[in-house]
C-alpha positions in Angstrom: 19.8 -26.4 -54.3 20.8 -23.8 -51.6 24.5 -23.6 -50.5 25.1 -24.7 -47.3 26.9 -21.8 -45.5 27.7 -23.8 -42.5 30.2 -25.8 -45.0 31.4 -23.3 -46.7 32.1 -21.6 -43.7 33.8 -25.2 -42.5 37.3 -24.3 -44.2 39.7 -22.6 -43.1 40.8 -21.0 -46.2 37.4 -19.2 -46.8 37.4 -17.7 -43.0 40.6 -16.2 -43.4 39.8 -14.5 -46.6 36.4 -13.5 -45.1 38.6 -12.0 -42.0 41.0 -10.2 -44.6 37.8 -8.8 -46.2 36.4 -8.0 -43.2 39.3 -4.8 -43.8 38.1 -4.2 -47.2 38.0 -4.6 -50.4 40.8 -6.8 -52.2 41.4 -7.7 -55.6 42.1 -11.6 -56.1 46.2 -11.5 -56.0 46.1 -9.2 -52.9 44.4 -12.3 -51.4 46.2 -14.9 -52.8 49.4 -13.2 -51.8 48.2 -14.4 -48.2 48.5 -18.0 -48.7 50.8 -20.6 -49.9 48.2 -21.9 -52.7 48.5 -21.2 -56.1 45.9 -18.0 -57.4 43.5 -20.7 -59.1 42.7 -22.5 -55.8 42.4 -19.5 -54.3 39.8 -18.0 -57.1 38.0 -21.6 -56.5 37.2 -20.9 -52.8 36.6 -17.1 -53.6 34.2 -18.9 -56.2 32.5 -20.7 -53.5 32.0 -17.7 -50.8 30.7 -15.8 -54.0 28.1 -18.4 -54.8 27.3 -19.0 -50.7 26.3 -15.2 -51.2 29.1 -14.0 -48.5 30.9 -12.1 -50.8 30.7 -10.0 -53.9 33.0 -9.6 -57.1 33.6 -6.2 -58.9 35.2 -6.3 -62.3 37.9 -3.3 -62.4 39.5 -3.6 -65.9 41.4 -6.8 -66.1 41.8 -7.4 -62.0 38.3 -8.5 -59.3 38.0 -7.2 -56.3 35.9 -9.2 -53.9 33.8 -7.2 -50.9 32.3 -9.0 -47.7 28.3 -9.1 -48.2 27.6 -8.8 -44.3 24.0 -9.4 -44.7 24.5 -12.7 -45.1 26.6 -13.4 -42.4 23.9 -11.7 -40.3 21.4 -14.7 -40.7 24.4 -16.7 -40.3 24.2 -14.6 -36.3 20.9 -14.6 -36.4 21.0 -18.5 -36.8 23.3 -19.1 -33.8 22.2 -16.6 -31.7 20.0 -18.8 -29.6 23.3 -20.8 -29.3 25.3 -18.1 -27.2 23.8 -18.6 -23.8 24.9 -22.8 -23.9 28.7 -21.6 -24.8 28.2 -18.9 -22.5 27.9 -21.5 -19.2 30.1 -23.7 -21.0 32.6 -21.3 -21.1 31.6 -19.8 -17.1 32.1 -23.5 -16.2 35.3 -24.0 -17.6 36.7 -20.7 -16.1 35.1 -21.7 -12.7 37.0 -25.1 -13.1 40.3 -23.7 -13.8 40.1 -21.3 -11.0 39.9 -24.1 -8.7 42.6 -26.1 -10.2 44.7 -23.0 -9.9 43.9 -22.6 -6.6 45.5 -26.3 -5.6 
């Protein structure tokens, strides 16, 4: 059964260590250093963005270094891409409106 990126993608935990890998490399305590969770939770959700395909792990002697896999988050893009143009106006709208109500 495929992983459903979308949900994986869903918590916040996983985007920010998607962002921090965005940088580079890190090995798993780099990453857990960022958070207030204990290194097993934070080996579960690198678990999960490993399976989802998003990242990749490199055994370096005793420590893991995780990389961002970009290719997946490129049919991730490619997926919302026909998306852009409705939060486009949605977003020229909602500047348009606040002009006015600055203007009053």
């Amino acid at each position: 059964m495929p992983i459903d990126v979308f949900g994986v993608l869903a918590n916040p935990v996983r985007r920010r260590l998607l962002e921090r890998l965005r940088e580079g490399p890190s090995s798993t305590g780099e990453l857990a250093a960022m958070f207030e969770l204990g290194r097993p939770a934070v080996s579960e959700h690198l678990a999960v963005l490993r399976k989802a395909g998003l990242v990749r792990e490199e055994p370096r002697g005793r420590h893991r270094y995780y990389h961002l896999e970009p290719d997946r988050l490129a049919e991730v893009r490619d997926w919302l891409h026909p998306f852009e143009h409705y939060w486009s106006r949605r977003l020229d709208a909602l500047a348009d409106f606040l002009d006015e109500e600055s203007e009053t």
